[in-house]
C-alpha positions as CSV (number, residue, x, y, z in Angstrom):
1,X,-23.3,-16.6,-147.1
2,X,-21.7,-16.1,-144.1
3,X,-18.6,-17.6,-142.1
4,X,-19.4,-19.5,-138.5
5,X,-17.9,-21.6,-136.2
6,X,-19.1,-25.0,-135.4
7,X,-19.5,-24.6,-131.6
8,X,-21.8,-27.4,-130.6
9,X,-24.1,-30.0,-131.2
10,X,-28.3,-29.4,-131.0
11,X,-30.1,-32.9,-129.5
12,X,-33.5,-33.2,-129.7
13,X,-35.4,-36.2,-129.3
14,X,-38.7,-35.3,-130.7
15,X,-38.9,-33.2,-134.3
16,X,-40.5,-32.6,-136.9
17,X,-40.4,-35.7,-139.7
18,X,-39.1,-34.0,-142.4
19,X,-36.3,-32.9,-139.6
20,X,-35.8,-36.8,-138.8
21,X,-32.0,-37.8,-139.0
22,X,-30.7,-34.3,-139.6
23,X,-28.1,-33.0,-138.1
24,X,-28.4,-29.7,-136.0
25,X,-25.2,-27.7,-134.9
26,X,-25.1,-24.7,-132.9
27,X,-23.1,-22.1,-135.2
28,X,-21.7,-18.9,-134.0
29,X,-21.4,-16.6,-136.8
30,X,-17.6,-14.9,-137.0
31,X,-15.7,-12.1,-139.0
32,X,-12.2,-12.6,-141.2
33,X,-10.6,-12.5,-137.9
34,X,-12.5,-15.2,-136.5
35,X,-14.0,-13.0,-134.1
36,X,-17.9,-13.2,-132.9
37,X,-20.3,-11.5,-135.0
38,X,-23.7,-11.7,-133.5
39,X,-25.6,-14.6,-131.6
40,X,-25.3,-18.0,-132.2
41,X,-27.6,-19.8,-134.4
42,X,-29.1,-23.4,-134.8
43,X,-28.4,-25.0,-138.3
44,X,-28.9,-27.9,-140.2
45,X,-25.8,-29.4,-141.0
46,X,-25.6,-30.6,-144.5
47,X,-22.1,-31.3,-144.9
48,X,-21.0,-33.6,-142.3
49,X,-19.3,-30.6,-140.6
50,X,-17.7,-31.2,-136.6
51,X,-17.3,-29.1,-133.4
52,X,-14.6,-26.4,-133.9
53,X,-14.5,-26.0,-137.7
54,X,-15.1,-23.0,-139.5
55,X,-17.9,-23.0,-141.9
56,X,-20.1,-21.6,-144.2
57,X,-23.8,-21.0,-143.2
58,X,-26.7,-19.3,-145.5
59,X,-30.2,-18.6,-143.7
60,X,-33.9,-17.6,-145.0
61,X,-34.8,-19.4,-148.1
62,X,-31.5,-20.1,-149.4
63,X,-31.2,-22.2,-146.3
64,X,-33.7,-25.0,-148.2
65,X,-31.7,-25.5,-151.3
66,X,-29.5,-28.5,-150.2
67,X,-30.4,-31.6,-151.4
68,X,-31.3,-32.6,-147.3
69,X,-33.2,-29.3,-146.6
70,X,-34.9,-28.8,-149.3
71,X,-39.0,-28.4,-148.6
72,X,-38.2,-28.4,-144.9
73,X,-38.8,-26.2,-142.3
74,X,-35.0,-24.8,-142.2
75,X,-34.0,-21.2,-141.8
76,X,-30.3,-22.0,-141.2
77,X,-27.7,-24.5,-143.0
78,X,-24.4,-25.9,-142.8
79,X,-23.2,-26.0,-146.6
80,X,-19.6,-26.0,-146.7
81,X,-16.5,-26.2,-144.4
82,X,-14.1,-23.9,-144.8
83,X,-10.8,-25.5,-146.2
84,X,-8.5,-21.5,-146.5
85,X,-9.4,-18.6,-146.9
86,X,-7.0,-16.1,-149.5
87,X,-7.3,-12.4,-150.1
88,X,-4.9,-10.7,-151.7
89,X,-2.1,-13.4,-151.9
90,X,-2.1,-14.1,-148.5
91,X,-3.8,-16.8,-146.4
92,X,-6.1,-15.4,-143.8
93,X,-7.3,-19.0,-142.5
94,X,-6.3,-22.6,-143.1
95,X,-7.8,-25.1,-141.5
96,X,-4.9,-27.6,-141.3
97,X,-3.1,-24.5,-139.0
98,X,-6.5,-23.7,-137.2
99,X,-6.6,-27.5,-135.7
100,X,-3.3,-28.2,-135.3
101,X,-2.8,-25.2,-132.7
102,X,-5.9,-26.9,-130.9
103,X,-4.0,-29.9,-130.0
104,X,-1.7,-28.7,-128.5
């Protein structure tokens, strides 16, 4: 598992048919800090997740074990959206905080 940022969408008009009506995000994959880790990466999106949240992504096989990837060609999903993160007693993320200093 690994944490990511939601950092836009993935539109394409012809796929495969097991890929029909899936969602595909482009995911940049972060540290604690928030901080780029890497390239970004096309996911499924399994969750509902939106641009700018911070999520968590799983790859390789463990990518096909949601109920909308599994047996399809997937290498990347989108299974949870990251709500806080704690480690010892203090809150390192929360999402409320990380969107409400984006509207402003």
């Amino acid at each position: 598992m690994l944490f990511a940022r939601v950092i836009g969408n993935v539109v394409c008009t012809r796929k495969d048919e097991k890929l029909v009506g899936t969602k595909l995000m482009l995911v940049q994959p972060v540290d604690l800090e928030g901080q780029p880790k890497g390239s970004p990466i096309v996911s499924v999106d399994a969750v509902g997740s939106g641009e700018g949240e911070l999520v968590l992504i799983v790859q390789g096989s463990s990518a096909r074990q949601t109920r909308q990837t599994e047996g399809n060609p997937v290498d990347c999903s989108i299974f949870a959206v990251v709500d806080y993160i704690e480690k010892e007693g203090k809150i390192l993320f929360s999402k409320s905080e990380d969107f409400a200093g984006k509207r402003g």
